[in-house]
C-alpha positions as CSV (number, residue, x, y, z in Angstrom):
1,X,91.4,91.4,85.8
2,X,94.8,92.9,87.0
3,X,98.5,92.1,85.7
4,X,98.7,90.3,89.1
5,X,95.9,88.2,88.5
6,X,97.1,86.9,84.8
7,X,100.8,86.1,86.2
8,X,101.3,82.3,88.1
9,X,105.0,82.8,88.9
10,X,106.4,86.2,90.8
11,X,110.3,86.7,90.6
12,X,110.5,89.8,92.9
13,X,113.1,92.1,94.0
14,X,112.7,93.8,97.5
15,X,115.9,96.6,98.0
16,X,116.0,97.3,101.8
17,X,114.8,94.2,103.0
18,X,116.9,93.2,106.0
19,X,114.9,95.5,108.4
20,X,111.1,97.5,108.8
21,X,108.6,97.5,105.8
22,X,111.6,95.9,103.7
23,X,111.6,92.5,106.0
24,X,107.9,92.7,106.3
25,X,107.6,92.3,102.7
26,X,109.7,89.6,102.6
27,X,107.5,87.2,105.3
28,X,104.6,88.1,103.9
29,X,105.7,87.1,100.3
30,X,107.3,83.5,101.3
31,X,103.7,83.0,102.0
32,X,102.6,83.5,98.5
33,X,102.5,80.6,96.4
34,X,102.6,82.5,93.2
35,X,106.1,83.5,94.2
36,X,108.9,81.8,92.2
37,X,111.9,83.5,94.1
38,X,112.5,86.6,96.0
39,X,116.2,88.7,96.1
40,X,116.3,90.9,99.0
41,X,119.2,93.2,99.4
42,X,120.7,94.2,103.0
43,X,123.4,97.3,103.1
44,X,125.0,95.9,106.3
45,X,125.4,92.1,106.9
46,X,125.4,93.2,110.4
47,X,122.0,94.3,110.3
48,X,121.2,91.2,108.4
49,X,121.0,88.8,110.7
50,X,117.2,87.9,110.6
51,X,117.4,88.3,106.8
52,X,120.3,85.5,106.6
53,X,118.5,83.4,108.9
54,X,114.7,83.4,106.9
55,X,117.0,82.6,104.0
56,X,118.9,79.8,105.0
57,X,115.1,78.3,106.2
58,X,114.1,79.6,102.6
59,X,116.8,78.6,100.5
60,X,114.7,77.8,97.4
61,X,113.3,81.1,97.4
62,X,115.0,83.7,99.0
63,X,118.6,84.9,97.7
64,X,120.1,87.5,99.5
65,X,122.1,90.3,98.0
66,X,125.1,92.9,99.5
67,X,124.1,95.7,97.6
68,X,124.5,99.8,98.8
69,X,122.4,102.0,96.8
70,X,124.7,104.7,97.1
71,X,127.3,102.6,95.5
72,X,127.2,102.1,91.5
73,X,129.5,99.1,91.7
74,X,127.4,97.4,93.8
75,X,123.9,98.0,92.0
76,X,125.6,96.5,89.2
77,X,126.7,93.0,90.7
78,X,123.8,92.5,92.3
79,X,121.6,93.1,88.8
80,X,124.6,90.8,87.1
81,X,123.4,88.0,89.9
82,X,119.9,88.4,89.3
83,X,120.4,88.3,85.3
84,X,122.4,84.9,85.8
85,X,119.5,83.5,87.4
86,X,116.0,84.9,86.0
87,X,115.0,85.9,82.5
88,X,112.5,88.9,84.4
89,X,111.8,90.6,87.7
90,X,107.8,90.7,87.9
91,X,107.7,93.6,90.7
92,X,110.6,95.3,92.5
93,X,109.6,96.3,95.8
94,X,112.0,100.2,97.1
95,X,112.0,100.3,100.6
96,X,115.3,102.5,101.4
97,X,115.7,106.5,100.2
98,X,118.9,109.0,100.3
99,X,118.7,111.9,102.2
100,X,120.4,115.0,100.0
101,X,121.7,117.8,102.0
């Protein structure tokens, strides 16, 4: 038996979701009924748009967060929004990297 297997309720965080593998992951897992709530962040709103739309369909589970990884400030008021609202993430889904020159 796996750890996914023993847990009813998912809270999940996906960073990168508003495009690619990130967005995939985030219709595939409103389909999952052992998923409590998903927070997907987005670096641009503009790039957003299909995010901001499955959410507002989704509005029970799927909270979407500004958040720039490159940006300490904002890594930190998107963990302070998550901490208001859930005790636990279950899985945390990375789906953006920084290039270093």
């Amino acid at each position: 038996m796996s750890f996914i297997d023993e847990v009813n309720h998912f809270n999940v965080l996906i960073v990168g979701a508003s495009q690619g593998i990130g967005f995939g992951f985030v219709k595939k897992l409103l389909q999952d009924d052992k998923i409590t709530k998903i927070y997907a962040t987005y670096r641009h709103l503009e790039s957003a748009t299909d995010l901001i739309a499955l959410a507002n369909q989704h509005s029970d589970l799927l909270i979407c967060l500004s958040m720039d990884i490159t940006e300490e400030s904002q890594i930190i008021a998107a963990i302070q929004q998550i901490r208001a609202q859930e005790r636990k993430l279950h899985l945390v889904i990375n789906c953006v990297g920084l290039l270093g020159g």
